[in-house]
C-alpha positions in Angstrom: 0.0 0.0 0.0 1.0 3.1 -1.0 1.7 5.7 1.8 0.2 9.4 2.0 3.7 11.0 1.6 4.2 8.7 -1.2 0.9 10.4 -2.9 1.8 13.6 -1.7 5.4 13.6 -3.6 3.6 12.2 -6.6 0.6 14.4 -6.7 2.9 17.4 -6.4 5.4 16.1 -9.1 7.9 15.9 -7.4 10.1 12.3 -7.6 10.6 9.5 -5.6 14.0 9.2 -5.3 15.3 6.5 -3.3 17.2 9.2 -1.0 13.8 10.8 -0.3 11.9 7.2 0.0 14.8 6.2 3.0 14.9 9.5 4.5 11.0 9.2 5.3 11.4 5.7 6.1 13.5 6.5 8.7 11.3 9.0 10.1 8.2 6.4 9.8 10.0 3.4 11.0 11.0 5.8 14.4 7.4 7.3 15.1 7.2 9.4 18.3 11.2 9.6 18.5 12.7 12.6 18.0 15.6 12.8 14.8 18.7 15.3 14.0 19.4 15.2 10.4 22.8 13.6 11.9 20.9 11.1 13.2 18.1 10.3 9.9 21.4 10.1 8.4 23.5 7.5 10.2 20.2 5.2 9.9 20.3 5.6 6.1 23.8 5.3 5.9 23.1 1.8 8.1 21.5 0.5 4.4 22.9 2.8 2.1 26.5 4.2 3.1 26.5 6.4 -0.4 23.8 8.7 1.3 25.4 11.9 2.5 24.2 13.9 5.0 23.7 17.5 2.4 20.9 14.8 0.7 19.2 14.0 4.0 19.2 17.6 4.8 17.3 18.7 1.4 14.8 15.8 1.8 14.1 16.8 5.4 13.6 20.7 4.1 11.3 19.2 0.8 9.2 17.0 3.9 8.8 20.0 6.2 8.2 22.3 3.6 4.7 19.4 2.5 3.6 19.2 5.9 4.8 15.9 6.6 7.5 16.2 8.9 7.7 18.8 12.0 10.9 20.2 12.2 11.3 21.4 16.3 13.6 22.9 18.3 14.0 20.9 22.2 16.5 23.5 23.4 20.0 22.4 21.9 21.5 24.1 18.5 20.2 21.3 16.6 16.8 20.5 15.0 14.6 17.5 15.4 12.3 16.0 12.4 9.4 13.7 13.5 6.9 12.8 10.8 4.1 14.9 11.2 0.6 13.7 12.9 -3.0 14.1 12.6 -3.7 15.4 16.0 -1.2 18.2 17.0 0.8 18.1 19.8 3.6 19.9 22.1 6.7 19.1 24.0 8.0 19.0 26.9 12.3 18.6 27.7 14.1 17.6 30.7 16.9 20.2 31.2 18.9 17.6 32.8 18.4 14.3 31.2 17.3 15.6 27.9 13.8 13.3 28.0 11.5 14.6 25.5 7.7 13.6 26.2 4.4 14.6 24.6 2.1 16.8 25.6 -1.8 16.7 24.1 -2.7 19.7 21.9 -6.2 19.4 24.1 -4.2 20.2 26.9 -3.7 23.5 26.3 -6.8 24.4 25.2 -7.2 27.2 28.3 -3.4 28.4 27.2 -4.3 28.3 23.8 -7.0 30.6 24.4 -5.6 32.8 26.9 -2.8 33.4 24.0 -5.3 34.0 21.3 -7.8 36.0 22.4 -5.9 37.8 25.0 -2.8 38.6 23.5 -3.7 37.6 20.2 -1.1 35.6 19.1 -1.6 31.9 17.5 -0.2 29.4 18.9 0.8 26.6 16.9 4.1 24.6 19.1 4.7 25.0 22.3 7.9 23.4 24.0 7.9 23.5 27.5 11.7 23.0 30.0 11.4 21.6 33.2 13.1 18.9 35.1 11.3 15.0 34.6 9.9 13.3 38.0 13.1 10.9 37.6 15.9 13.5 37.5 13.8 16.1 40.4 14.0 12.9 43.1 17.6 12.2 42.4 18.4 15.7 43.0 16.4 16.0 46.0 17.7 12.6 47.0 21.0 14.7 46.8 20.0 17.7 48.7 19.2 15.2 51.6 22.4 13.1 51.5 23.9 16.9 51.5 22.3 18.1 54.5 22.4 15.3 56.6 26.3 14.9 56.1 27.5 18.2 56.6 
Protein backbone atom coordinates (compact mmCIF):
# COMPACT_ATOMS: atom_id res chain seq x y z
CA UNK A 1 0.00 0.00 0.00
CA UNK A 2 1.03 3.07 -1.02
CA UNK A 3 1.74 5.73 1.79
CA UNK A 4 0.20 9.39 1.97
CA UNK A 5 3.72 11.01 1.62
CA UNK A 6 4.22 8.74 -1.19
CA UNK A 7 0.90 10.39 -2.86
CA UNK A 8 1.84 13.65 -1.69
CA UNK A 9 5.42 13.63 -3.61
CA UNK A 10 3.60 12.23 -6.57
CA UNK A 11 0.64 14.37 -6.74
CA UNK A 12 2.85 17.39 -6.37
CA UNK A 13 5.39 16.08 -9.12
CA UNK A 14 7.95 15.90 -7.40
CA UNK A 15 10.13 12.26 -7.64
CA UNK A 16 10.61 9.52 -5.60
CA UNK A 17 14.05 9.22 -5.31
CA UNK A 18 15.27 6.50 -3.29
CA UNK A 19 17.17 9.20 -1.03
CA UNK A 20 13.83 10.84 -0.25
CA UNK A 21 11.95 7.20 -0.02
CA UNK A 22 14.82 6.22 3.00
CA UNK A 23 14.94 9.54 4.54
CA UNK A 24 11.02 9.17 5.26
CA UNK A 25 11.38 5.70 6.08
CA UNK A 26 13.51 6.47 8.74
CA UNK A 27 11.33 9.00 10.11
CA UNK A 28 8.21 6.45 9.78
CA UNK A 29 9.97 3.40 11.00
CA UNK A 30 10.96 5.76 14.44
CA UNK A 31 7.40 7.26 15.06
CA UNK A 32 7.22 9.38 18.27
CA UNK A 33 11.22 9.61 18.51
CA UNK A 34 12.75 12.57 17.98
CA UNK A 35 15.65 12.76 14.84
CA UNK A 36 18.67 15.26 14.04
CA UNK A 37 19.43 15.23 10.40
CA UNK A 38 22.80 13.63 11.86
CA UNK A 39 20.94 11.07 13.24
CA UNK A 40 18.06 10.28 9.88
CA UNK A 41 21.38 10.14 8.36
CA UNK A 42 23.49 7.54 10.22
CA UNK A 43 20.18 5.24 9.88
CA UNK A 44 20.34 5.58 6.07
CA UNK A 45 23.85 5.32 5.89
CA UNK A 46 23.10 1.75 8.06
CA UNK A 47 21.52 0.55 4.36
CA UNK A 48 22.91 2.79 2.07
CA UNK A 49 26.50 4.16 3.09
CA UNK A 50 26.50 6.39 -0.45
CA UNK A 51 23.82 8.72 1.34
CA UNK A 52 25.44 11.88 2.48
CA UNK A 53 24.21 13.94 4.96
CA UNK A 54 23.74 17.49 2.40
CA UNK A 55 20.95 14.85 0.70
CA UNK A 56 19.25 13.97 3.97
CA UNK A 57 19.24 17.57 4.76
CA UNK A 58 17.25 18.74 1.36
CA UNK A 59 14.80 15.82 1.83
CA UNK A 60 14.06 16.81 5.44
CA UNK A 61 13.59 20.67 4.13
CA UNK A 62 11.27 19.23 0.84
CA UNK A 63 9.19 16.97 3.88
CA UNK A 64 8.80 20.02 6.15
CA UNK A 65 8.24 22.32 3.64
CA UNK A 66 4.72 19.43 2.55
CA UNK A 67 3.65 19.24 5.91
CA UNK A 68 4.78 15.91 6.61
CA UNK A 69 7.51 16.20 8.90
CA UNK A 70 7.69 18.82 11.98
CA UNK A 71 10.95 20.21 12.18
CA UNK A 72 11.28 21.37 16.32
CA UNK A 73 13.65 22.92 18.35
CA UNK A 74 14.03 20.95 22.19
CA UNK A 75 16.49 23.55 23.38
CA UNK A 76 19.97 22.42 21.86
CA UNK A 77 21.45 24.15 18.48
CA UNK A 78 20.20 21.30 16.56
CA UNK A 79 16.83 20.54 15.00
CA UNK A 80 14.60 17.51 15.35
CA UNK A 81 12.32 15.99 12.42
CA UNK A 82 9.37 13.67 13.53
CA UNK A 83 6.86 12.80 10.78
CA UNK A 84 4.11 14.92 11.19
CA UNK A 85 0.57 13.67 12.93
CA UNK A 86 -3.04 14.13 12.59
CA UNK A 87 -3.66 15.42 16.03
CA UNK A 88 -1.18 18.18 17.02
CA UNK A 89 0.80 18.08 19.84
CA UNK A 90 3.63 19.92 22.07
CA UNK A 91 6.70 19.11 24.01
CA UNK A 92 8.02 18.98 26.91
CA UNK A 93 12.27 18.64 27.71
CA UNK A 94 14.14 17.62 30.65
CA UNK A 95 16.87 20.16 31.23
CA UNK A 96 18.89 17.56 32.76
CA UNK A 97 18.38 14.35 31.19
CA UNK A 98 17.27 15.57 27.90
CA UNK A 99 13.84 13.29 28.01
CA UNK A 100 11.49 14.63 25.47
CA UNK A 101 7.67 13.63 26.21
CA UNK A 102 4.40 14.64 24.61
CA UNK A 103 2.07 16.83 25.61
CA UNK A 104 -1.80 16.68 24.08
CA UNK A 105 -2.70 19.68 21.89
CA UNK A 106 -6.15 19.39 24.05
CA UNK A 107 -4.18 20.19 26.90
CA UNK A 108 -3.68 23.54 26.28
CA UNK A 109 -6.85 24.44 25.23
CA UNK A 110 -7.23 27.17 28.26
CA UNK A 111 -3.39 28.39 27.18
CA UNK A 112 -4.30 28.26 23.76
CA UNK A 113 -7.02 30.56 24.40
CA UNK A 114 -5.57 32.82 26.88
CA UNK A 115 -2.82 33.43 23.97
CA UNK A 116 -5.28 34.02 21.32
CA UNK A 117 -7.78 36.03 22.45
CA UNK A 118 -5.90 37.81 24.95
CA UNK A 119 -2.80 38.64 23.47
CA UNK A 120 -3.69 37.63 20.21
CA UNK A 121 -1.09 35.57 19.13
CA UNK A 122 -1.56 31.92 17.45
CA UNK A 123 -0.24 29.43 18.92
CA UNK A 124 0.79 26.59 16.88
CA UNK A 125 4.08 24.64 19.10
CA UNK A 126 4.67 25.02 22.29
CA UNK A 127 7.93 23.35 24.02
CA UNK A 128 7.93 23.55 27.48
CA UNK A 129 11.70 22.96 29.96
CA UNK A 130 11.37 21.64 33.15
CA UNK A 131 13.09 18.88 35.08
CA UNK A 132 11.31 14.95 34.61
CA UNK A 133 9.92 13.27 37.99
CA UNK A 134 13.08 10.95 37.62
CA UNK A 135 15.91 13.50 37.50
CA UNK A 136 13.78 16.11 40.42
CA UNK A 137 13.98 12.92 43.06
CA UNK A 138 17.62 12.17 42.43
CA UNK A 139 18.43 15.71 43.00
CA UNK A 140 16.43 15.95 46.03
CA UNK A 141 17.69 12.58 47.00
CA UNK A 142 20.98 14.67 46.75
CA UNK A 143 19.99 17.70 48.70
CA UNK A 144 19.17 15.21 51.58
CA UNK A 145 22.42 13.10 51.51
CA UNK A 146 23.93 16.85 51.52
CA UNK A 147 22.27 18.11 54.47
CA UNK A 148 22.36 15.26 56.57
CA UNK A 149 26.31 14.87 56.13
CA UNK A 150 27.52 18.22 56.57
Amino acid sequence: MTHHATRTLQELGYRLTPQRTMVWEVLRRTRGAHLSAEDVCAQVQADFPHVNLSTVYRTLELLVGLKLVRETCLGSDRRYYEVEEEVPHHHVVCGLCGKVEHLSDDSLQTTRHLLNHVLGFEMREATFFGVCRTCLSAVNEGEEEHHAHP
